[in-house]
MILUMKE-41656 format. One record per atom (N, C-alpha, C): x, y, z; residue in one letter. Coordinates in steps of 0.001 Angstrom, whole numbers, plus 500000, padded with zeros to 6 digits. Layout:
N
XYZA
...
// end
This chain:
440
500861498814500000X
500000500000500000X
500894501231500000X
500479502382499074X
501380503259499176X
500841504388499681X
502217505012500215X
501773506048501451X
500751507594500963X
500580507246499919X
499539508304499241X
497989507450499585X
497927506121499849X
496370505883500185X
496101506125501195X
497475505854502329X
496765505614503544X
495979506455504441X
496399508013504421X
495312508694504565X
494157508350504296X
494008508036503349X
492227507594502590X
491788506089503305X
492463505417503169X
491866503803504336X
491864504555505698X
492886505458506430X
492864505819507594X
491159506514507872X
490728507372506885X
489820508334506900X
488472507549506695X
488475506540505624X
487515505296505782X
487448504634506877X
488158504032507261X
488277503390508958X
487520504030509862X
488010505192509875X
487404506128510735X
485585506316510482X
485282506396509217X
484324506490509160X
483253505558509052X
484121504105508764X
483316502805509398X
482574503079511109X
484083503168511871X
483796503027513157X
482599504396513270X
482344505563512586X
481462506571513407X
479573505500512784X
479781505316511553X
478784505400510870X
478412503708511032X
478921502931511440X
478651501401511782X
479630500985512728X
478723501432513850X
479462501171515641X
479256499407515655X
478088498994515592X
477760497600515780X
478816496657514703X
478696496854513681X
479506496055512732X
481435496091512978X
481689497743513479X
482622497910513802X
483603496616515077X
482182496905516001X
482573495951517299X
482735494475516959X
481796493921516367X
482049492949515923X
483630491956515480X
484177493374514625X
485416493097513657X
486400493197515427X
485845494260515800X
487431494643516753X
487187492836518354X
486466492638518665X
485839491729519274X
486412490144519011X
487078490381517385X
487435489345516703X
488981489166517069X
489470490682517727X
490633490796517497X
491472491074519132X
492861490715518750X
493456490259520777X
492935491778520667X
493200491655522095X
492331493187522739X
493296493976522875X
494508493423522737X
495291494602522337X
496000495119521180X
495175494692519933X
495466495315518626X
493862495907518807X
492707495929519152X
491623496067519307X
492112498190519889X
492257497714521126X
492395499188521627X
493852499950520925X
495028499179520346X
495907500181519343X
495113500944518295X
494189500238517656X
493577500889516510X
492742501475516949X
491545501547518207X
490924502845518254X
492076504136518304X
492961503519519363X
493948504815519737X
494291505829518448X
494090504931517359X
494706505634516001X
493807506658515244X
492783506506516123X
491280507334515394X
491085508580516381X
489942509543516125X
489496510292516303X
488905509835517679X
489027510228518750X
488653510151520004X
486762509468519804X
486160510575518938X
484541510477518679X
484346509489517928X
485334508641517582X
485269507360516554X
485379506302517539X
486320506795518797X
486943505365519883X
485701505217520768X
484727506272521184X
483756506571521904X
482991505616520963X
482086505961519503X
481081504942518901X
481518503340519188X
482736503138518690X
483128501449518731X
483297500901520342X
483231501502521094X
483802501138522495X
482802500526522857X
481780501885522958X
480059501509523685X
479743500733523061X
479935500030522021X
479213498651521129X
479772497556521347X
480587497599521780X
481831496682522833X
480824495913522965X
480974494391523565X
480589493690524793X
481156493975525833X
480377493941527036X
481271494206528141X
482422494070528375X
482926492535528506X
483581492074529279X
485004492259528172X
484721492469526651X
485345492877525644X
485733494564525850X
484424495081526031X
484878496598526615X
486036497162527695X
485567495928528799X
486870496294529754X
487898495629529747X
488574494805528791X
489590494963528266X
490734495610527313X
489402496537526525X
490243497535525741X
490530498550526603X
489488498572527488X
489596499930528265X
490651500375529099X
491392498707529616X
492425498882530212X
493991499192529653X
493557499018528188X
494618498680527435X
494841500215526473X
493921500853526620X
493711502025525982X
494575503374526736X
495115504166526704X
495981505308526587X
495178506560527908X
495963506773528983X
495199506891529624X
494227507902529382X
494578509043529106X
493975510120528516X
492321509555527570X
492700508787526639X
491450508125525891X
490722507597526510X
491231506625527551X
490674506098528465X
489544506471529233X
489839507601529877X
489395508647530741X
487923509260529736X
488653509319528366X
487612510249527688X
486106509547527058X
486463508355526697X
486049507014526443X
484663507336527621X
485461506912528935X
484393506672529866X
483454507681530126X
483798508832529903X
483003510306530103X
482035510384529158X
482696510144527340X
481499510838526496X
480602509204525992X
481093508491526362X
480078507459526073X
479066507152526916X
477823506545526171X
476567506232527050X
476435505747528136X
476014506227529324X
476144506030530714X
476387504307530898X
474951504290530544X
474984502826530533X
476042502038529965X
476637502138529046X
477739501450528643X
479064501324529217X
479354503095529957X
480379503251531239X
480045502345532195X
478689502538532726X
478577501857533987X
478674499904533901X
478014499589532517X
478389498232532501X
479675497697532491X
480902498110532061X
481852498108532027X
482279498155533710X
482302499310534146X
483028500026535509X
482562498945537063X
481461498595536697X
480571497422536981X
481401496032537526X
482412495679536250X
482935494490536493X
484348494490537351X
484606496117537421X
485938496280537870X
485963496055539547X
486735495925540322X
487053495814541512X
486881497106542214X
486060497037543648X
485841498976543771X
487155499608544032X
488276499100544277X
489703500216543826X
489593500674543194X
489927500088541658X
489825500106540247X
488680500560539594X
487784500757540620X
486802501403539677X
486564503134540343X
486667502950541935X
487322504289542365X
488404504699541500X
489753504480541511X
490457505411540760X
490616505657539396X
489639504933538437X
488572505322537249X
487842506614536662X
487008506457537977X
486483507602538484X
486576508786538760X
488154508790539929X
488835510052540318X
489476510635539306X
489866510224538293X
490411511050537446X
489171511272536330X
488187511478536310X
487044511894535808X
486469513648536287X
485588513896535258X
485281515221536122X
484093515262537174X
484021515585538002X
483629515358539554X
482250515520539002X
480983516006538306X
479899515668537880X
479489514157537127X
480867514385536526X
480442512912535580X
480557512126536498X
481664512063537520X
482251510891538109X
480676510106539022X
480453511643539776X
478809511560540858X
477905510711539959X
477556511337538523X
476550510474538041X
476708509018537701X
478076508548537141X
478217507387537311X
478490506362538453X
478780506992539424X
478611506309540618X
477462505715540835X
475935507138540572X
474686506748541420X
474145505487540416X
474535505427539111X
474008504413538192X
475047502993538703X
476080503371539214X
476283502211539182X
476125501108540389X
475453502012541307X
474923502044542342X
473264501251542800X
473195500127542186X
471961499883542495X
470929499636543959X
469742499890543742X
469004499805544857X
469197498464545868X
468997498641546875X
469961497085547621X
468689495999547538X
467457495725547565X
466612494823547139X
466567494790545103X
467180495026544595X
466958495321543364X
467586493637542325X
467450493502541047X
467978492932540479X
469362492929540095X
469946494449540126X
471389494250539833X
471764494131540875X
471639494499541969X
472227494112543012X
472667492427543228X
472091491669542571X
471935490059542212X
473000489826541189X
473103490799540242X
473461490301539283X
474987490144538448X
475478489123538122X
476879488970537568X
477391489407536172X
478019490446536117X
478361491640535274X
479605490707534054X
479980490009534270X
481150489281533932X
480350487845532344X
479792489011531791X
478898488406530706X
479848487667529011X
479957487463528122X
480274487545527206X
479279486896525995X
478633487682525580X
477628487587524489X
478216487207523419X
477743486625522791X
477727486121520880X
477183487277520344X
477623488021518770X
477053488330518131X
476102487898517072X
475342488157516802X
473809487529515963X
474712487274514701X
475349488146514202X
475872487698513171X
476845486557512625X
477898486099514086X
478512484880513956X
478798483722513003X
479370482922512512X
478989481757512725X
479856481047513947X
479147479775513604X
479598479096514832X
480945478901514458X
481775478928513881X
483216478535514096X
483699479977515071X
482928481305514603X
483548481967515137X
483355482519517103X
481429481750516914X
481205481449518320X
482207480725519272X
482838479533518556X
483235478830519400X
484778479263519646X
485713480357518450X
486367480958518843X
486660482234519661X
485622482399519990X
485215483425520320X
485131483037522726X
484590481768522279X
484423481195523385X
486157480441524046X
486417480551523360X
487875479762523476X
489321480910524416X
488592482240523744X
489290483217524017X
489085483574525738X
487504483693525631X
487489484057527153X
487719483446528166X
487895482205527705X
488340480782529103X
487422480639530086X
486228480885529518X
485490480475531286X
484833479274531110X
484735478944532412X
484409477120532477X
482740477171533515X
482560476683532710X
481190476088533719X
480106476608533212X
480193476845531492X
478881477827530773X
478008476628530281X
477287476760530637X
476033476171530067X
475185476398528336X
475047477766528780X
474657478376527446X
474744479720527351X
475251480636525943X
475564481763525902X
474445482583524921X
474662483777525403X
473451484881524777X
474046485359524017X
473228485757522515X
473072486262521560X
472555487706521602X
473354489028521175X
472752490021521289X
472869490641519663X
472112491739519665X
472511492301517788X
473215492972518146X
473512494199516680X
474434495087516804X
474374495956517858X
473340496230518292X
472694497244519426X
473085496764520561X
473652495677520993X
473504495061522296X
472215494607523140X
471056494546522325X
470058494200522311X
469688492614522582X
469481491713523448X
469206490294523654X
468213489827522360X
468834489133521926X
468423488202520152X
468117486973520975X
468816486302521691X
468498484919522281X
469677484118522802X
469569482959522916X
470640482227523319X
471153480978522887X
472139480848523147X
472568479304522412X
473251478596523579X
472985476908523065X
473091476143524536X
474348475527523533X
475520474809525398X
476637474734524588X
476748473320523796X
475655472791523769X
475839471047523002X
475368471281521647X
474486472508521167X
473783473159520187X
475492473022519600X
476244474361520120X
477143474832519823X
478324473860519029X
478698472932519888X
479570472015520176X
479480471172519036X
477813470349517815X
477620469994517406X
477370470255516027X
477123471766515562X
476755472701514531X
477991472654513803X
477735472610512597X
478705472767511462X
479208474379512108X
480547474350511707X
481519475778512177X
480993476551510997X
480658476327509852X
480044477408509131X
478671478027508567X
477820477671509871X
476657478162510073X
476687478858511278X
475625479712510529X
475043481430511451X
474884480825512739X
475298481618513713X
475040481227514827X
473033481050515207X
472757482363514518X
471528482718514361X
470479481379514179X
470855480753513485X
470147479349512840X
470332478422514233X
470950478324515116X
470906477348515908X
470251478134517384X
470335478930517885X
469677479691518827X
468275479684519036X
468090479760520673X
466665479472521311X
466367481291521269X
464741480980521863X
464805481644522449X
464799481983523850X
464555483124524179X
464899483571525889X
463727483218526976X
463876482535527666X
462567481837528747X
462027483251529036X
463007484052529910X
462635484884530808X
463709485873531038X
463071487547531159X
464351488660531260X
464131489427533031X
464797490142533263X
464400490974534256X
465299492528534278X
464955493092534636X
465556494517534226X
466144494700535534X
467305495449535496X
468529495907536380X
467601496563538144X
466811497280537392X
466040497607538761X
464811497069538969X
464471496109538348X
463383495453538973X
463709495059540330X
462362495072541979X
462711494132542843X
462895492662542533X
463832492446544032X
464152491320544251X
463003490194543776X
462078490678544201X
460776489771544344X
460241489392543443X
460187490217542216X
460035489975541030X
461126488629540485X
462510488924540824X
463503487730540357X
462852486614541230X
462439486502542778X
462014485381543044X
461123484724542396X
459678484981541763X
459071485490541157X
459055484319539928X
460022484623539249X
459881484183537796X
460962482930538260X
462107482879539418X
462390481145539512X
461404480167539875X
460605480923540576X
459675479835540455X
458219479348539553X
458360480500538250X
457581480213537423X
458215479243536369X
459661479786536280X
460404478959535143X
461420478419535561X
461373476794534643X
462845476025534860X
463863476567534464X
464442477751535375X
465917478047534369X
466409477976535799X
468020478064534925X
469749478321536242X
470137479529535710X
469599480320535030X
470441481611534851X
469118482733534348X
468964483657534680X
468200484831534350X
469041485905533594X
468977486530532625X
469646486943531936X
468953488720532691X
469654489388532085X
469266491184533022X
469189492378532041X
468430493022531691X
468756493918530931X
468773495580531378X
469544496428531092X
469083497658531562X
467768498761530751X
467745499944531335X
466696500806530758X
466379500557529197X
467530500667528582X
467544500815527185X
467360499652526666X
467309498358527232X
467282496922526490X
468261495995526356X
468992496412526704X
470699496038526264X
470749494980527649X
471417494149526879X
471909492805528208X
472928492962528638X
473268493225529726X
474243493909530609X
474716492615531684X
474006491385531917X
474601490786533138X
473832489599533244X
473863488170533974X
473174487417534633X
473194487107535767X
471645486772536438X
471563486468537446X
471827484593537740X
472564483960538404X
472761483039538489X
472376482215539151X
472203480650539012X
471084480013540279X
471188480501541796X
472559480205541919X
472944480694543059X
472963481568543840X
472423482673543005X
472040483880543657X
470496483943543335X
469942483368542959X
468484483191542632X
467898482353544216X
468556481581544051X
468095480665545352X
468771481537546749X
469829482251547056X
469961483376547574X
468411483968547758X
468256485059546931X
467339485380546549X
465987485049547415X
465427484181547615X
464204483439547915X
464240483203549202X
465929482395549772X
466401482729550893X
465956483650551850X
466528484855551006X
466728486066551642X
465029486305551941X
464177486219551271X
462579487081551165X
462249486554552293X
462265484820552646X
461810484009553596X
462056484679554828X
463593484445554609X
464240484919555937X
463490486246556530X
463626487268555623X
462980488608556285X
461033488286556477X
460762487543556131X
459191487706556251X
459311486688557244X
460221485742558120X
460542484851559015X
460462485888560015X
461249486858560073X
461627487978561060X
460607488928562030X
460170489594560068X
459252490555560491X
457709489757561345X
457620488647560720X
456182487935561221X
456219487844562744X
457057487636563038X
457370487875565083X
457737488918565547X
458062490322564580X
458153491502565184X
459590491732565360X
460288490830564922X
461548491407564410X
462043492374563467X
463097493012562818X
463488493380562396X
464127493001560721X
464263493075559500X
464950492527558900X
466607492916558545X
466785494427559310X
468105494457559508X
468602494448560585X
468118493415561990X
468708492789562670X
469358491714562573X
470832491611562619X
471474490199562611X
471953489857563869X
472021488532564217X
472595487833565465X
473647488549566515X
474125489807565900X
475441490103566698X
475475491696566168X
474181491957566580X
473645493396565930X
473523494097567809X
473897495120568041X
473746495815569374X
472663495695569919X
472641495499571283X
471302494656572151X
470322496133571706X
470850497500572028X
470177498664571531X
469273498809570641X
469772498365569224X
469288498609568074X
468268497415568404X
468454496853568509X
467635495075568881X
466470495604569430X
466766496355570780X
465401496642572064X
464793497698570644X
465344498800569839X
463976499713569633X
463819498887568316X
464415498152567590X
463738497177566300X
462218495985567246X
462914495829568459X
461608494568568850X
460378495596569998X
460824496424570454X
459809496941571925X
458599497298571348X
458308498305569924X
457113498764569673X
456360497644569499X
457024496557568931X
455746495182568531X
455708494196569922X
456415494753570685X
456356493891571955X
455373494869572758X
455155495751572602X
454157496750573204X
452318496203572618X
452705496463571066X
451652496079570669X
450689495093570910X
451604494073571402X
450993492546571192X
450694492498573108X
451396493393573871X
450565493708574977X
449522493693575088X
448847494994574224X
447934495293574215X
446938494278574102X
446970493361572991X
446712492457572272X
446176490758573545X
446986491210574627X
447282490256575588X
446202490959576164X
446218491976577063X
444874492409578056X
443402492326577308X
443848492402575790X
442127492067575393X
441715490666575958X
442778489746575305X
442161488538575421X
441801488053577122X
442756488645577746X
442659488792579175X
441573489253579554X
440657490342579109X
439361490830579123X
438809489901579226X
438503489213577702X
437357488205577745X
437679487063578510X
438740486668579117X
438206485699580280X
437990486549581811X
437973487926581926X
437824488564582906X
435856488349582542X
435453488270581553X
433806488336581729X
432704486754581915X
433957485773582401X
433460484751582686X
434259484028584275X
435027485222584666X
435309485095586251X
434443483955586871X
433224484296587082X
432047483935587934X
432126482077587195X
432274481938585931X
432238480251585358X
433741479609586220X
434522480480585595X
435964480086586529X
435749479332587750X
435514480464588548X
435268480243590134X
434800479393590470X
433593479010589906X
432670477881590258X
433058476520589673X
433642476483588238X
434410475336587863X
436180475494587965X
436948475185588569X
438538475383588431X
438963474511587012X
438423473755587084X
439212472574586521X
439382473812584604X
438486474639584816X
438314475451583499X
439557476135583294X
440147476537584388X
441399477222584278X
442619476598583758X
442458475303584152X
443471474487583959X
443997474247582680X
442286474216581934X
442673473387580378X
442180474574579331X
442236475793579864X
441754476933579288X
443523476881578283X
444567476879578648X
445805476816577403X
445693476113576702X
444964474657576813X
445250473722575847X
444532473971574702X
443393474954574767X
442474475258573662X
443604476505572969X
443774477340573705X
444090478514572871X
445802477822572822X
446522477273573112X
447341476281572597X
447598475857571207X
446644474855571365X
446077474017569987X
445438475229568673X
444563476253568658X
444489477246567888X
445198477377567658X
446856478146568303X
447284479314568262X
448489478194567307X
448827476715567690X
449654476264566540X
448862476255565323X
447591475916564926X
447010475613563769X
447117476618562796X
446547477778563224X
446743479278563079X
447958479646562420X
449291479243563414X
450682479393562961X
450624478605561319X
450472477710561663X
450018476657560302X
450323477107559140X
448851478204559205X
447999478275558030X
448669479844558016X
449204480282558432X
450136481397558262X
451189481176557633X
451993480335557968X
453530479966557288X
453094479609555647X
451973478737555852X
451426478268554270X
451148479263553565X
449995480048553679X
449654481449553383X
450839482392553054X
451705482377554034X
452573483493553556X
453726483084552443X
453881482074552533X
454829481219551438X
454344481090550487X
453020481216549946X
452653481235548523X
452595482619548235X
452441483724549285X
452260484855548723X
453564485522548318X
454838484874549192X
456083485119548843X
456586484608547627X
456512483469547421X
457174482561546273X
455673482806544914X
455044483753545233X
453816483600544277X
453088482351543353X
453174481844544450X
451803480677544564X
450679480836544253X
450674481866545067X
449365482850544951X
449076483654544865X
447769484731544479X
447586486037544475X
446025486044545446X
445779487553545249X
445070487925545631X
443608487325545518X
443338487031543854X
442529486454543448X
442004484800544314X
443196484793544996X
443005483324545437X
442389483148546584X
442118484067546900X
441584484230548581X
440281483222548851X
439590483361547982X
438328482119548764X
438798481095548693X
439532480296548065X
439941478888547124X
441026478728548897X
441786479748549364X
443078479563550637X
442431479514551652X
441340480551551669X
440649480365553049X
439700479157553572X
439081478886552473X
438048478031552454X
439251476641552964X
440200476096552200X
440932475180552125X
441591474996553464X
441594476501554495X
442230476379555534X
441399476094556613X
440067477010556173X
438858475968557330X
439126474423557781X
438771474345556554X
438529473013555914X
439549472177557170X
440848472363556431X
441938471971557420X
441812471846558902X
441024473108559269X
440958473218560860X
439721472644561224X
438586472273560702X
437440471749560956X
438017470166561278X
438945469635560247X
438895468267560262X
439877467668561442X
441167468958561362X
442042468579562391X
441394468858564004X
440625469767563701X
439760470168565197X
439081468852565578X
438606468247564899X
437462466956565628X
438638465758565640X
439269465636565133X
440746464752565776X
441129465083566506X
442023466194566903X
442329466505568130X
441220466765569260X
439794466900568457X
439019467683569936X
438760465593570520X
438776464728569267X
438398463314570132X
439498462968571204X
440673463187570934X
441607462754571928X
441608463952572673X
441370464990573128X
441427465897573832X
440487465405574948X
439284464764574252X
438093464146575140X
438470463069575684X
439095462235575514X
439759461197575830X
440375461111577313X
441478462602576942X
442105462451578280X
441435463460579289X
440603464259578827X
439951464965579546X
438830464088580588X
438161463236580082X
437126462374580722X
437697461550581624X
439095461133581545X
440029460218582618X
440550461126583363X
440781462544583377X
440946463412584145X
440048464088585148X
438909464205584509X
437716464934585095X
436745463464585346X
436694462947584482X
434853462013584862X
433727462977584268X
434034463843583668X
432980464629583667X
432906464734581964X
431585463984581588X
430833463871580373X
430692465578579713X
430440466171580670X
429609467433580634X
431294468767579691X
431975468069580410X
433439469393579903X
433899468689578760X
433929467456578673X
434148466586577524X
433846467003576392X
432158467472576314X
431743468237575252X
432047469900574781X
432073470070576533X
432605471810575970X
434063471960575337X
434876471336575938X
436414471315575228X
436273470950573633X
435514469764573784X
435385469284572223X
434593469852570974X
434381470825571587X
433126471775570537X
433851473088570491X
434335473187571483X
435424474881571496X
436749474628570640X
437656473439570892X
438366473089570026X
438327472976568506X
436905472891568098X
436636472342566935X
436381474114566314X
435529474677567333X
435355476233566753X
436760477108566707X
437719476737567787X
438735477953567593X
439317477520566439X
439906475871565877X
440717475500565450X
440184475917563870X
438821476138563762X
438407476681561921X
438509478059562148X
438507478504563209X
438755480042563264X
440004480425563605X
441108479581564033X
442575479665563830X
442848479453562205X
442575478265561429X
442659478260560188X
441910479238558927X
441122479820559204X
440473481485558520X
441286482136558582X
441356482586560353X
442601483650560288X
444019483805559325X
444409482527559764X
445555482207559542X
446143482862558188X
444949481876557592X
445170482185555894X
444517483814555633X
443656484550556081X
442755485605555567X
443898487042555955X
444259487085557018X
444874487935557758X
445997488689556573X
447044487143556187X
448147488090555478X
447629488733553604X
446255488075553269X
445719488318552240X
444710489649552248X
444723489697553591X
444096490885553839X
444614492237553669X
445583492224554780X
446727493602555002X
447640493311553409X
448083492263552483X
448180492365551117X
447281493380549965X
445983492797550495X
445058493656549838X
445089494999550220X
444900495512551301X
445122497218551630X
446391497638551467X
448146496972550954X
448915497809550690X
449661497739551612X
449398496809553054X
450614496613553668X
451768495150553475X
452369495360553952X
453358493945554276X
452942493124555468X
452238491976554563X
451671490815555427X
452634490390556532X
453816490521556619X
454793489468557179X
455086490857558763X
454372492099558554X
454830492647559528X
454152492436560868X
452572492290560436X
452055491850562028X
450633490568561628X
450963490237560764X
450218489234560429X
450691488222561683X
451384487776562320X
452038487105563815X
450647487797564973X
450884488987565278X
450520489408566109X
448484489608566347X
448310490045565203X
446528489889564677X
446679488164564622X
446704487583564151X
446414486376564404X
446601485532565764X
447829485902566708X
447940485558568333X
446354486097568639X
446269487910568575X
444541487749569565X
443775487090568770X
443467486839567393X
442338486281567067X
442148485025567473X
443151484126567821X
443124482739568356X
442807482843569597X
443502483644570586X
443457483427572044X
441722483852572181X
441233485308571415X
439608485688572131X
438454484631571505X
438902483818570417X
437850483058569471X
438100481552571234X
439432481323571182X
439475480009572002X
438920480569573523X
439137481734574008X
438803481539574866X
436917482005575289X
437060482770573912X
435269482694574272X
434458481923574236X
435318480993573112X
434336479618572705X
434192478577573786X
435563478751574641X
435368477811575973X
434640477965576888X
435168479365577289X
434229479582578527X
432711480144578171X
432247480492576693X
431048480794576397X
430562479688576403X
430939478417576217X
430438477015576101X
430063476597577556X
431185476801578356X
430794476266579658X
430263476910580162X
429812478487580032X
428881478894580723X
427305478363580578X
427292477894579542X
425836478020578728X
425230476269578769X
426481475365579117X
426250473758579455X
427116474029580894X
426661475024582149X
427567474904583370X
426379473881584242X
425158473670583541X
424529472523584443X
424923471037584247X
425515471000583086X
425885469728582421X
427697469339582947X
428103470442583259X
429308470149583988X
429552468893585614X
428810469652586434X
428520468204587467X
430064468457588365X
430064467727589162X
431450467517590183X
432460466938589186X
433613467336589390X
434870466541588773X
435754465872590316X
436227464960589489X
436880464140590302X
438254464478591309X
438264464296592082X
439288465072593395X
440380464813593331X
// end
């Protein structure tokens, strides 16, 4: 080539990379990453900016490191946020602090807050360390392509277009088996399921348990596939929701941990330990308005826990069930007669089992035919009205907009204790002729 063209290929080059960023990346993507970032260096800064951002990531931050610092710097400033931040993303926070610091102190702030995701969020989940196929490929060059990045343990890789846009994916036995000179395009699935960078957590729980996948793929604002979420942090994930709706349901805290200051502990637990006070003198009420049955029968006092006992586990029950479908979305809202009804149900049948052996040992205790029946009829009423609750309570405060898991515990403790204890001692007041002497 003589030195009278090269201006003119130099000036073409250049105007590949402004006027076909996607096709550009492609070619440079093909190439070690460090003849990749020599030849932007050789262009027009506004030429290294188009081909960079069309990068693949994990392709991006290798030129980036390899690139001149000055370009470097400039690279990260005038290109699309999103494309800085996917990149800056994979770096180590040293390395991505002193990135940064030599940036100008507006730009630097805004890319921080983007790269900064919400702490229940999807990127917060998600593994930045991606390497996409281009749509255009073929597979010889997929699989060279795959050869380069060395990572072990891929299952199957995503397909994006020129845009960085998710096209689909290819699994690696697809890959492995395909003539090397066919389109990658021709052998590729499509995508089960996406989730966007700031979607909640809950949403990612969400869709593992709608779909059989090990990897959730992530996209940001603009569409562009930026990252995956991995089983392992998926099942994390689900973990984590349990755990905090484990917490909050007893009036805990969800940013209390085991070895968190007794301080923070007393004002995360006292207001719901106050509450459920309250909650205590009601039910305390209603056996304050059957004193006079007490007095005259003792033996009522005795077995007055075993009723609100037996509720108050059934209850628990149909709470843990209830709230686990509403977490893992089992269920919705819509489902409410089909859960409640099903939880009666539950407590009607388990109530007359337990209320027969309850009678059992009650009649070898007492002799008395007469309490036999009241235990066994109060048992049977709290235990369908422990199982209503149970299930209605967290579908309820769902429906008005709160978080079931915060006192759904505590409304369900009084509803068991005033249903068991009215049903007892309203029973024995009303059969106290049928009671009779108990045995000494």
């Amino acid at each position: 080539m003589s030195t009278e063209t090269l201006p003119a290929v130099a000036a073409l080059n250049q105007r590949f990379l402004l006027d076909f960023p996607g096709e550009a990346a492609r070619e440079l993507e093909a190439m070690p990453a460090q003849d990749a970032a020599s030849l932007l260096a050789t262009h027009a800064p506004r030429a290294a900016v188009r081909a960079w951002e069309a990068l693949a990531p994990d392709v991006a931050r290798e030129v980036l490191e390899l690139l001149p610092g000055a370009l470097a710097r400039h690279v990260l400033a005038e290109s699309e946020p999103a494309s800085s931040v996917a990149v800056l993303s994979q770096l180590e926070p040293e390395e991505r602090e002193a990135r940064l610091s030599g940036l100008d102190k507006e730009v630097a702030r805004e890319l921080r807050e983007l790269a900064a995701y919400p702490e229940n969020s999807a990127g917060r989940l998600m593994d930045t360390r991606v390497s996409p196929l281009r749509a255009g490929m073929t597979v010889g060059e997929a699989i060279e392509r795959l050869r380069a990045i060395r990572r072990r343990g891929l299952r199957e890789l995503y397909v994006v277009d020129d845009e960085g846009r998710l096209a689909g994916r290819v699994e690696m036995q697809d890959l492995a088996l395909a003539d090397h000179a066919r389109p990658v395009s021709e052998i590729q699935r499509g995508v089960v399921a996406v989730v966007r960078d700031l979607d909640p957590r809950e949403e990612v729980v969400e869709i593992l348990q709608r779909e059989p996948i090990t990897v959730l793929p992530v996209l940001n604002h603009a569409g562009r596939f930026i990252g995956v979420i991995r089983q392992a942090e998926l099942m994390a994930a689900v973990e984590e929701e349990s755990s905090q709706d484990m917490l909050t349901m007893v009036g805990a805290s969800p940013d209390e941990r085991a070895l968190s200051r007794p301080w923070f502990a007393v004002k995360k637990r006292l207001p719901w330990l106050q509450i459920n006070l309250l909650t205590a003198f009601l039910a305390a009420a209603v056996v304050g308005l059957f004193e006079g049955t007490i007095a005259k029968f003792t033996a009522l006092a005795v077995l007055l826990p075993v009723v609100a006992g037996q509720s108050g586990n059934a209850g628990a029950q149909a709470l843990a069930v209830t709230m686990r479908g509403l977490v893992l979305r089992e269920i919705s809202l819509r489902h409410w007669p089909k859960v409640v009804w099903k939880e009666a149900a539950v407590g009607m049948f388990n109530g007359l089992a337990v209320a027969l052996t309850t009678g059992i040992g009650v009649y070898f205790w007492s002799g008395s035919i007469g309490l036999v029946w009241v235990i066994a009829i109060s048992m049977v009423i709290s235990m369908i009205a422990a199982g209503l609750a149970g299930a209605a309570v967290p579908i309820l405060l769902r429906r008005f907009g709160q978080d079931p898991a915060t006192a759904s515990s505590i409304i369900l403790t009084t509803v068991t204790d005033v249903v068991g204890f009215f049903s007892f001692l309203g029973i024995a007041t009303l059969f106290a002729g049928m009671l009779g002497p108990m045995k000494g």
